[in-house]
Structures are given as structure tokens and as C-alpha cells.
N, C-alpha and C positions, 0 to 999 in steps of 0.2 A: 903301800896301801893298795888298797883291790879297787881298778878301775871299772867301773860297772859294768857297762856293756864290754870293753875288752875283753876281760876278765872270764863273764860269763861265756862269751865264744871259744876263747881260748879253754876253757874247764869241759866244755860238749865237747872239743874236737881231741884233746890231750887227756886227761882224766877222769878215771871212774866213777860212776854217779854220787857214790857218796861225796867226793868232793866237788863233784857240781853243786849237788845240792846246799853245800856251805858257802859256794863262793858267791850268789844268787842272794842267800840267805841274809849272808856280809851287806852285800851291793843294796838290795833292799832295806838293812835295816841302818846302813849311811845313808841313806837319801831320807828315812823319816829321822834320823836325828840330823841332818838338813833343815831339815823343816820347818824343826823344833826348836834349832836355834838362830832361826831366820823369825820364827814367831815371838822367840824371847826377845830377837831384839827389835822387835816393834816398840815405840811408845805406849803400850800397854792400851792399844786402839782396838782389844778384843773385851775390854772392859774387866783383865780377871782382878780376883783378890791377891792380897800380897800372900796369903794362904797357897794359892793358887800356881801364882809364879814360886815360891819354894820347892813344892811340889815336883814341877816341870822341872827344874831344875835337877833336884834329888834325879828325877827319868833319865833326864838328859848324863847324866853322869854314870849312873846304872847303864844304860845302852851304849855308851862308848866303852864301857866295861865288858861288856858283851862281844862288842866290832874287836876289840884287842885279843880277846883269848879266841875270837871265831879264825884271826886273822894267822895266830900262831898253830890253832890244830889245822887249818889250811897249810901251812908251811910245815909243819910237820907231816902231813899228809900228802903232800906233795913229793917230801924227801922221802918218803916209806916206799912210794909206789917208783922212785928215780931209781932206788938201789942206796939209798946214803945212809949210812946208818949214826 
């Protein structure tokens, strides 16, 4: 899994921007689905609808769908620019 701030250092100093720019992307969008399921598990003390939390949830499932395939074209992209084929 892509350690945020590591991550990001290590991607400016070893790899080419486009995979900077993925690994950043990752990092960022782990920490709003952080967020997101640190609001879920609130006792629903944001007042939403059961509509509402479904919703979030569906996101929440879509975005770590996201982190997963961001996480593997980083690793594949990491092996293209190593020599690994």
C-alpha cells in the first residue's frame, strides 16, 4: 500500500513524473477515503439520510476501486521504468 508522504518523496527523487503524479494521486485519494470512513462511522451526528449513507458508501467502495487499479498501474509502472518486463 502507498505510504503518503514516503511514497510521494520517494516518486520525486526515483521516478518519472508520470508516476509521481499517480503516487500523490493514490496518497490523496487514501486519505479522502479516510475520511470518509471515519464519517461513516460516526453515529450519524451529521444528521444524513439512510439515502444518504448508502450513497457514501456506493463512493466509498467506487474509490477504493480506484486506490486498487491506481495502485497496480503504479506497480506496473514502476517495473516498466526498472527494466522488468
Amino acid at each position: 500500500m502507498v505510504n503518503s508522504m514516503t511514497d510521494k518523496i520517494e516518486a520525486m527523487n526515483k521516478y518519472p513524473m508520470y508516476i509521481n503524479r499517480m503516487v500523490i494521486e493514490k496518497a490523496e485519494l487514501d486519505d479522502k477515503i479516510s475520511k470518509l470512513d471515519k464519517a461513516l462511522g460516526k453515529d450519524n451526528k451529521f444528521n444524513l439520510s439512510s439515502s444518504e449513507i448508502y450513497m457514501m458508501k456506493i463512493q466509498k467502495k467506487a474509490m477504493e476501486k480506484y486506490s486498487n487499479i491506481l495502485m497496480v498501474r503504479i506497480t506496473m509502472a514502476k517495473a516498466k521504468e526498472s527494466g522488468v518486463k
